[in-house]
BADOLO-753680 format. One record per atom (N, C-alpha, C, O): residue number from 1; x, y, z. Coordinates in pm, 1 decimal. Layout:
N
<site pos="NUM" c1="X" c2="Y" c3="Z"/>
...
//
This chain:
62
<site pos="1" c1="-4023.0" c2="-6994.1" c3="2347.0"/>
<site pos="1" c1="-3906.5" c2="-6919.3" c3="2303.7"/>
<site pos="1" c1="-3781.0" c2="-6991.9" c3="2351.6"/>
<site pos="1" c1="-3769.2" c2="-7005.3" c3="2473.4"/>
<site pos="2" c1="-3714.9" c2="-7025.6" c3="2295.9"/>
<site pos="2" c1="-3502.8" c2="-7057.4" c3="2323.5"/>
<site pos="2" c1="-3476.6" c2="-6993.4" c3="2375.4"/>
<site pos="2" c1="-3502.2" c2="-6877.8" c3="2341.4"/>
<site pos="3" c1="-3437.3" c2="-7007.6" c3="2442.9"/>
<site pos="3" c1="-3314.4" c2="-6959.7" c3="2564.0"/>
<site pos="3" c1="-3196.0" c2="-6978.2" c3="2537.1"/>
<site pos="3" c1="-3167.7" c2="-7077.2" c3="2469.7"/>
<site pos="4" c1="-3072.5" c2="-6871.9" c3="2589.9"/>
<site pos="4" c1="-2931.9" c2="-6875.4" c3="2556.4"/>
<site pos="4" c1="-2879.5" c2="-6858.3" c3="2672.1"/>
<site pos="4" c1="-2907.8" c2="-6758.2" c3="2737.9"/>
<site pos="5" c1="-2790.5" c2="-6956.6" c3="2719.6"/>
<site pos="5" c1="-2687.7" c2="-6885.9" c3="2822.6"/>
<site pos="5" c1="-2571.1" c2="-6883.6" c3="2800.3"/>
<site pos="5" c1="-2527.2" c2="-6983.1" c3="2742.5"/>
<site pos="6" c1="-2515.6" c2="-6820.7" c3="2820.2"/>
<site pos="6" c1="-2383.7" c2="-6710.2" c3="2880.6"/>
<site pos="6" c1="-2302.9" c2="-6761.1" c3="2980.7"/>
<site pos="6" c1="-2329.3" c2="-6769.9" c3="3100.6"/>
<site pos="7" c1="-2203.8" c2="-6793.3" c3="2922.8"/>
<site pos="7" c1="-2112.3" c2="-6844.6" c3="3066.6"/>
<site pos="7" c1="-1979.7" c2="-6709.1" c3="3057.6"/>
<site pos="7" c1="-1905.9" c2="-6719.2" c3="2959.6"/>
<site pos="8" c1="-1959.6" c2="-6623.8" c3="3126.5"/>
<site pos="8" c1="-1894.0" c2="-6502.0" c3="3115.4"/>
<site pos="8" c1="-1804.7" c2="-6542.2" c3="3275.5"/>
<site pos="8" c1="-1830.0" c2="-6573.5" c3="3391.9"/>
<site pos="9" c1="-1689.5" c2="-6516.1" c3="3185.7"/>
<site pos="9" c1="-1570.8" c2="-6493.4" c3="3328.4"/>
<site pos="9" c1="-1452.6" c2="-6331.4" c3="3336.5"/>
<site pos="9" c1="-1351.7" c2="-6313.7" c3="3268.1"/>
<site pos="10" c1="-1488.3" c2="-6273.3" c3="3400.9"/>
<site pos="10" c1="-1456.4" c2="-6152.2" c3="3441.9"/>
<site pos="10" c1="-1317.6" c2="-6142.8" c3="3521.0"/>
<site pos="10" c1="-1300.7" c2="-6233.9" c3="3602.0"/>
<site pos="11" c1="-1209.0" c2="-6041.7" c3="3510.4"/>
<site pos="11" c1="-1149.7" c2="-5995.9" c3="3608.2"/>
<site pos="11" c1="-1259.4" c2="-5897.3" c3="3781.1"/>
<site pos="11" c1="-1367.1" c2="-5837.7" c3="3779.6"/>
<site pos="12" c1="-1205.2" c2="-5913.1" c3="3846.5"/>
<site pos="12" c1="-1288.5" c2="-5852.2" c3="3967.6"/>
<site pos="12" c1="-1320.9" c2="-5703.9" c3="3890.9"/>
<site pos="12" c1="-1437.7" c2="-5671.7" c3="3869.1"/>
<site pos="13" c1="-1209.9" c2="-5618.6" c3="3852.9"/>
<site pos="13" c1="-1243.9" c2="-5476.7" c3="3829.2"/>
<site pos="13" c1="-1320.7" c2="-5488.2" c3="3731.6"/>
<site pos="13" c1="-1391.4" c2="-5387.7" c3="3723.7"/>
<site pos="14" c1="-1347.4" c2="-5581.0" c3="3632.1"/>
<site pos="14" c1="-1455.7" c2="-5529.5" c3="3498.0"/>
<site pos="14" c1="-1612.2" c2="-5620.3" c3="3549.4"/>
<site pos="14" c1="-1714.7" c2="-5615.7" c3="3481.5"/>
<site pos="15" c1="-1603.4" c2="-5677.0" c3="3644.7"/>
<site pos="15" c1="-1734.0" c2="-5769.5" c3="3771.2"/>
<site pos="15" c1="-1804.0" c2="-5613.5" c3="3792.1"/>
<site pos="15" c1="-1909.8" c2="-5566.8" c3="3750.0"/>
<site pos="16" c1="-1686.1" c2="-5550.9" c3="3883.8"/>
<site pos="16" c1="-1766.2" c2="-5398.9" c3="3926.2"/>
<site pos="16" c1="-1828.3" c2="-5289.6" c3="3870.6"/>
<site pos="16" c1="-1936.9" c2="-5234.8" c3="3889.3"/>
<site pos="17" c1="-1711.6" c2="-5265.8" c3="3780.2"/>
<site pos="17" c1="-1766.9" c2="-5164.8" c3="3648.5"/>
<site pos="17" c1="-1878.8" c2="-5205.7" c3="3574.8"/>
<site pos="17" c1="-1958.6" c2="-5124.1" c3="3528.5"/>
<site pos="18" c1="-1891.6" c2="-5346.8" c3="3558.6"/>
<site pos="18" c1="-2018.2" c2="-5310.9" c3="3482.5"/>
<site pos="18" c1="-2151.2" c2="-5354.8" c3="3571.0"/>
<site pos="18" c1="-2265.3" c2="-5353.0" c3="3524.7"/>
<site pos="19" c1="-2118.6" c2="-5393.1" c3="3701.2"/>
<site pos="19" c1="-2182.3" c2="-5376.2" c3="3816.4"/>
<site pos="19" c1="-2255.5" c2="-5212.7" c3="3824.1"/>
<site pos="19" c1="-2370.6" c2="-5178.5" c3="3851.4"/>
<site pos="20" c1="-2173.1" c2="-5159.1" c3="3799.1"/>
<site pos="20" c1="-2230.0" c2="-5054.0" c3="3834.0"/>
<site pos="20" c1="-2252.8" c2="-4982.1" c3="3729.8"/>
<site pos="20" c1="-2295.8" c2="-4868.9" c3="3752.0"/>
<site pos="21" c1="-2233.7" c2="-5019.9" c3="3600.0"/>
<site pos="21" c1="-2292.9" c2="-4932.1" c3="3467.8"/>
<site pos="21" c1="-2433.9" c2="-5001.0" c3="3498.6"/>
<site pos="21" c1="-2520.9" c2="-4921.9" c3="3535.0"/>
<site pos="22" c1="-2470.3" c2="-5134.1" c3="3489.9"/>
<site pos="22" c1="-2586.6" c2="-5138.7" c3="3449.8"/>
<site pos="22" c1="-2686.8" c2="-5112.0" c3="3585.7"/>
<site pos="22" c1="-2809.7" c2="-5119.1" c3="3584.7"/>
<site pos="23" c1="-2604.7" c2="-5081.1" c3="3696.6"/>
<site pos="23" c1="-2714.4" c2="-4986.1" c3="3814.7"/>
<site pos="23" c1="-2731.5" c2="-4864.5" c3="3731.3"/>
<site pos="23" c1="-2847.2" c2="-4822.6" c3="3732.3"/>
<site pos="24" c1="-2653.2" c2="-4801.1" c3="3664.1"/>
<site pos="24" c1="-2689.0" c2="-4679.6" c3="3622.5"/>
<site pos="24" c1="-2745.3" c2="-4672.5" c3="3454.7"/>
<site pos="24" c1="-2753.4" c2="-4553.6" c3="3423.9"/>
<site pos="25" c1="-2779.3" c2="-4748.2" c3="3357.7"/>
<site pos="25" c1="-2846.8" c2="-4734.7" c3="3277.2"/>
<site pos="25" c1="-2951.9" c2="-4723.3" c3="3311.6"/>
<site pos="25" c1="-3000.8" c2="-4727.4" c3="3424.5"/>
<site pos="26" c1="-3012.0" c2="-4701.6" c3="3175.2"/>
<site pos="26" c1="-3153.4" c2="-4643.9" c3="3248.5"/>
<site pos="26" c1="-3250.5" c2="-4706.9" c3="3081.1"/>
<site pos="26" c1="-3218.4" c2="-4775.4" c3="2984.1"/>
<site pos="27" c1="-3355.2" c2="-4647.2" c3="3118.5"/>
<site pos="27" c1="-3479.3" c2="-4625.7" c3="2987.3"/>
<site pos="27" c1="-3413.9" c2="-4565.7" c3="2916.5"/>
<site pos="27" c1="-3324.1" c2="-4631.7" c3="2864.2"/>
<site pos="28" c1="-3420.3" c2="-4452.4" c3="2887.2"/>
<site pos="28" c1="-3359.5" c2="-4326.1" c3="2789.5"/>
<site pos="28" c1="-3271.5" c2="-4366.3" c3="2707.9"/>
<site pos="28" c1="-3279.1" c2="-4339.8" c3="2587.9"/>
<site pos="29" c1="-3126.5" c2="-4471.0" c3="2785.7"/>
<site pos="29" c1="-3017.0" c2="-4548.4" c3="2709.5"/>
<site pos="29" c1="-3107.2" c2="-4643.4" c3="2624.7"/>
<site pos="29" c1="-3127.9" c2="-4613.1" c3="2507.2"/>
<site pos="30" c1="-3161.0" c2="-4754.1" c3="2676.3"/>
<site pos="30" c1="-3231.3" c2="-4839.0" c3="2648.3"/>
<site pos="30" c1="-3315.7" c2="-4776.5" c3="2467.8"/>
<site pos="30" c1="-3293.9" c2="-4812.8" c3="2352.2"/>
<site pos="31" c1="-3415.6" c2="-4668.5" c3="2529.5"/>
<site pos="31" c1="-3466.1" c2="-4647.9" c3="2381.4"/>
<site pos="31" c1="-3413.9" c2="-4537.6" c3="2274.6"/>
<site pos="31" c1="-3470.9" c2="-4505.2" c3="2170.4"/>
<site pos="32" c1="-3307.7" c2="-4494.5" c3="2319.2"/>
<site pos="32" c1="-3241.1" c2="-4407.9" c3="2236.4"/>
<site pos="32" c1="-3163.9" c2="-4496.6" c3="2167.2"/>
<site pos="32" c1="-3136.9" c2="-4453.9" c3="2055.0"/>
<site pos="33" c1="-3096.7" c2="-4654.7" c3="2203.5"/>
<site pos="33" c1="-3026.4" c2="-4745.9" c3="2060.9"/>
<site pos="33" c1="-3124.3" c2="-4857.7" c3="2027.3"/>
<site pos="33" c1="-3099.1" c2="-4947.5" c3="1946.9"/>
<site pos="34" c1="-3249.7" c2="-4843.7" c3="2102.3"/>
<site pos="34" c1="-3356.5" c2="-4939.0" c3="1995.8"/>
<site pos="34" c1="-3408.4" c2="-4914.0" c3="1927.9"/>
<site pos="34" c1="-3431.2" c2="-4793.6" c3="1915.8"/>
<site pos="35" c1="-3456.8" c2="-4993.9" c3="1848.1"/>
<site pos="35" c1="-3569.1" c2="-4903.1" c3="1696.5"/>
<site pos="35" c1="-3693.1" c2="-4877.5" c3="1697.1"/>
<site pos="35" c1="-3751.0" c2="-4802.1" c3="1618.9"/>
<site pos="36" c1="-3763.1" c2="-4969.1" c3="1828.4"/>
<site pos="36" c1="-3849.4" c2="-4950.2" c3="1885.2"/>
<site pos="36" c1="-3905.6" c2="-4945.8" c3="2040.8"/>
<site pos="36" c1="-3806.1" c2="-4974.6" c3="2107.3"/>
<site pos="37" c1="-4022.4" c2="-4922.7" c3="2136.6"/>
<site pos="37" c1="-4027.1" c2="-4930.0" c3="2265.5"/>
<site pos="37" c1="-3991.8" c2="-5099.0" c3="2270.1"/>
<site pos="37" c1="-3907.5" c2="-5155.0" c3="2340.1"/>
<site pos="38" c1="-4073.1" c2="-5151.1" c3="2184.5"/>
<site pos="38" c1="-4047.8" c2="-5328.4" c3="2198.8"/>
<site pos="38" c1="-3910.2" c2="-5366.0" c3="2236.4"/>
<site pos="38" c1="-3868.3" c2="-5424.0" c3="2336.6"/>
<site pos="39" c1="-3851.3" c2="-5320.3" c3="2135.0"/>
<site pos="39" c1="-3678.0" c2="-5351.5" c3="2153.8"/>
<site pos="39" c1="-3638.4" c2="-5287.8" c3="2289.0"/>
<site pos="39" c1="-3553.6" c2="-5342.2" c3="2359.7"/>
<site pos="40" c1="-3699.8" c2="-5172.1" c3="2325.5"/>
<site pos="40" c1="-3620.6" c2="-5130.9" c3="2421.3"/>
<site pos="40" c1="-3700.0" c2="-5203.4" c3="2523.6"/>
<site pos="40" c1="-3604.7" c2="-5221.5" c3="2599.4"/>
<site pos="41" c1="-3783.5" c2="-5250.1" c3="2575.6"/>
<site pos="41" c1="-3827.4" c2="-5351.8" c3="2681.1"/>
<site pos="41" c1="-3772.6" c2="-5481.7" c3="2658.0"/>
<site pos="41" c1="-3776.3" c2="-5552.2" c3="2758.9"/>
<site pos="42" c1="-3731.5" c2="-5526.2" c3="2574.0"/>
<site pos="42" c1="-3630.8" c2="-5622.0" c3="2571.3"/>
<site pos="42" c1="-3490.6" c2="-5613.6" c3="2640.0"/>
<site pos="42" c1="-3437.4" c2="-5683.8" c3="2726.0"/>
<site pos="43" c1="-3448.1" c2="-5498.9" c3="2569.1"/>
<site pos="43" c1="-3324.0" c2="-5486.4" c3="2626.5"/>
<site pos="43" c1="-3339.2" c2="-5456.0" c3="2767.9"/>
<site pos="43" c1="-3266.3" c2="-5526.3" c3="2837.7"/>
<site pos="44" c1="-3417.8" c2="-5365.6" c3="2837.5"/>
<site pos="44" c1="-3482.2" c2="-5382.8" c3="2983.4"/>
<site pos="44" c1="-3461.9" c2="-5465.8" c3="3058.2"/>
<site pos="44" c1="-3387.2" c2="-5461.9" c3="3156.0"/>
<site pos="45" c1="-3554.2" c2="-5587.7" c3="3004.1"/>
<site pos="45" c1="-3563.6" c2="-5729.1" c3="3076.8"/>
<site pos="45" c1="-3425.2" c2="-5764.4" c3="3057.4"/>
<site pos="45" c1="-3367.5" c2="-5760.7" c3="3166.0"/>
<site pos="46" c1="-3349.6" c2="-5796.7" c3="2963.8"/>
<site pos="46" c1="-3192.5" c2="-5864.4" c3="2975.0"/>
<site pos="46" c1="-3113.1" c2="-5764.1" c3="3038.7"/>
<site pos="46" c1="-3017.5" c2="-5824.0" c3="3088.1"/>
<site pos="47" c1="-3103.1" c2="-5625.9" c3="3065.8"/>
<site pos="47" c1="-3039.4" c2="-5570.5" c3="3128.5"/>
<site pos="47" c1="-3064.3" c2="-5584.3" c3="3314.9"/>
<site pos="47" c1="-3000.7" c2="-5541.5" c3="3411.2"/>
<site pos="48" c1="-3164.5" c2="-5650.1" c3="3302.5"/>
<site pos="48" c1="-3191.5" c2="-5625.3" c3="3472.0"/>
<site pos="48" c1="-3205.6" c2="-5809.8" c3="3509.8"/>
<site pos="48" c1="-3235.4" c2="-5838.6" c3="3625.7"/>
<site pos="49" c1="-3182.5" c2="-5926.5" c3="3406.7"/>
<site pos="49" c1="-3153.8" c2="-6018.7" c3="3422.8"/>
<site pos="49" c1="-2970.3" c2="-5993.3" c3="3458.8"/>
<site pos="49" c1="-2918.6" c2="-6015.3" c3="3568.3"/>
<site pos="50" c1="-2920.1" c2="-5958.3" c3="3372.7"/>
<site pos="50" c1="-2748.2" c2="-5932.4" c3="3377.5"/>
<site pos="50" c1="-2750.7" c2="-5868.6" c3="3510.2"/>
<site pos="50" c1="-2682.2" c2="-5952.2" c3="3569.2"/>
<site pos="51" c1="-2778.7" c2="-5784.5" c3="3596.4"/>
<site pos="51" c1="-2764.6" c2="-5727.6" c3="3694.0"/>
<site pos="51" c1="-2808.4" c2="-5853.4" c3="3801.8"/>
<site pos="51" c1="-2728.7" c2="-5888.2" c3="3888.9"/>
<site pos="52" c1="-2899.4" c2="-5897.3" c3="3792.2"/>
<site pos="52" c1="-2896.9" c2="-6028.0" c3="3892.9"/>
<site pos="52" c1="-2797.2" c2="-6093.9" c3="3912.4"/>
<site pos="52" c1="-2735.6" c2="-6108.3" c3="4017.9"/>
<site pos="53" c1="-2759.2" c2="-6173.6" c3="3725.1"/>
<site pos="53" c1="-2689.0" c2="-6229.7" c3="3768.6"/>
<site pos="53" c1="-2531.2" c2="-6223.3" c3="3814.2"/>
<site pos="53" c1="-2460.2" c2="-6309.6" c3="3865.7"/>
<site pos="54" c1="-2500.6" c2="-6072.0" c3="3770.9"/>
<site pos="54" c1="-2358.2" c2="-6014.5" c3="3870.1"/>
<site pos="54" c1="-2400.3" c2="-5998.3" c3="3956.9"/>
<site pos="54" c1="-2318.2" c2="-6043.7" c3="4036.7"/>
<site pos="55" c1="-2506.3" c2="-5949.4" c3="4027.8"/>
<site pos="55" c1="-2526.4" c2="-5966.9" c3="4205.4"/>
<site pos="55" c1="-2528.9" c2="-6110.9" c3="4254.0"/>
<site pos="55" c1="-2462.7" c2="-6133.0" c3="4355.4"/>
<site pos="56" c1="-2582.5" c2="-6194.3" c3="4208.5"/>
<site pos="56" c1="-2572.6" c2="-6374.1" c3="4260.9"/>
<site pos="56" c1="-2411.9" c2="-6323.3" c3="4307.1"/>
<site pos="56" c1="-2384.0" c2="-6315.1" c3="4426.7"/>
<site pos="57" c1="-2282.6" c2="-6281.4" c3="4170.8"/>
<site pos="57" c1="-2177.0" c2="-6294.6" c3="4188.3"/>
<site pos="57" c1="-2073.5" c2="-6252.9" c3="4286.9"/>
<site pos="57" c1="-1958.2" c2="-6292.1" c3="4305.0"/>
<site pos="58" c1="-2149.3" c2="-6159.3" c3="4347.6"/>
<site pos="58" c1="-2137.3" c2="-6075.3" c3="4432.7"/>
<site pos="58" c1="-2113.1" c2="-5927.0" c3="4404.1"/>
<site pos="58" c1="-2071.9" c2="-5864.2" c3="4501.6"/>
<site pos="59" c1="-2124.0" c2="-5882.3" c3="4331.0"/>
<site pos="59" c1="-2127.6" c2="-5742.3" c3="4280.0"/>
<site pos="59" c1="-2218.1" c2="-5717.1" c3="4237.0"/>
<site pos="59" c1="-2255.9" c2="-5738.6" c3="4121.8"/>
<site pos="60" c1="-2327.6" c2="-5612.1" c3="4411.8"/>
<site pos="60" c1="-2393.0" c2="-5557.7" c3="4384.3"/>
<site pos="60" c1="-2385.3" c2="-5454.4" c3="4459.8"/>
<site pos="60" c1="-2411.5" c2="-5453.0" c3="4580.1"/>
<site pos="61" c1="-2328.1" c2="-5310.4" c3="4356.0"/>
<site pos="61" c1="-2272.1" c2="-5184.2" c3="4447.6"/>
<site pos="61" c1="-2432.7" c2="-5133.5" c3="4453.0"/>
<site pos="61" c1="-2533.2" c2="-5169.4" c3="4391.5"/>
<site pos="62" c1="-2412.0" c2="-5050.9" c3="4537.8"/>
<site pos="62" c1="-2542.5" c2="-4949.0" c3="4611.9"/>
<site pos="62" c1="-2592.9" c2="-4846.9" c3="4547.6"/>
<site pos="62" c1="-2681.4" c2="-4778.8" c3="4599.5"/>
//
């Protein structure tokens, strides 16, 4: 499979906010805008890759 990366540059306040949206998404978000569980384990895995990599950044609220 290809791989894509993302080079994303943030102000500090939108680093945090979505620091801390994607601590708080969940499943439910996830399969309530996919069309299927598949899609929504996709979006899963890239949602909790994105959370890494704003914690590497240092925003990782509690």
């Amino acid at each position: 499979m290809d791989s894509v990366k993302i080079d994303l540059e943030l102000p500090e306040d939108q680093a945090l906010a979505l620091a801390q949206f994607v601590k708080r998404v969940g499943w439910a978000e996830f399969r309530q805008n996919a069309v299927d569980d598949k899609e929504a384990y996709l979006i899963s895995d890239a949602v909790a890759k994105l959370q890494r990599a704003i914690a590497d950044a240092g925003y990782a609220p509690r």
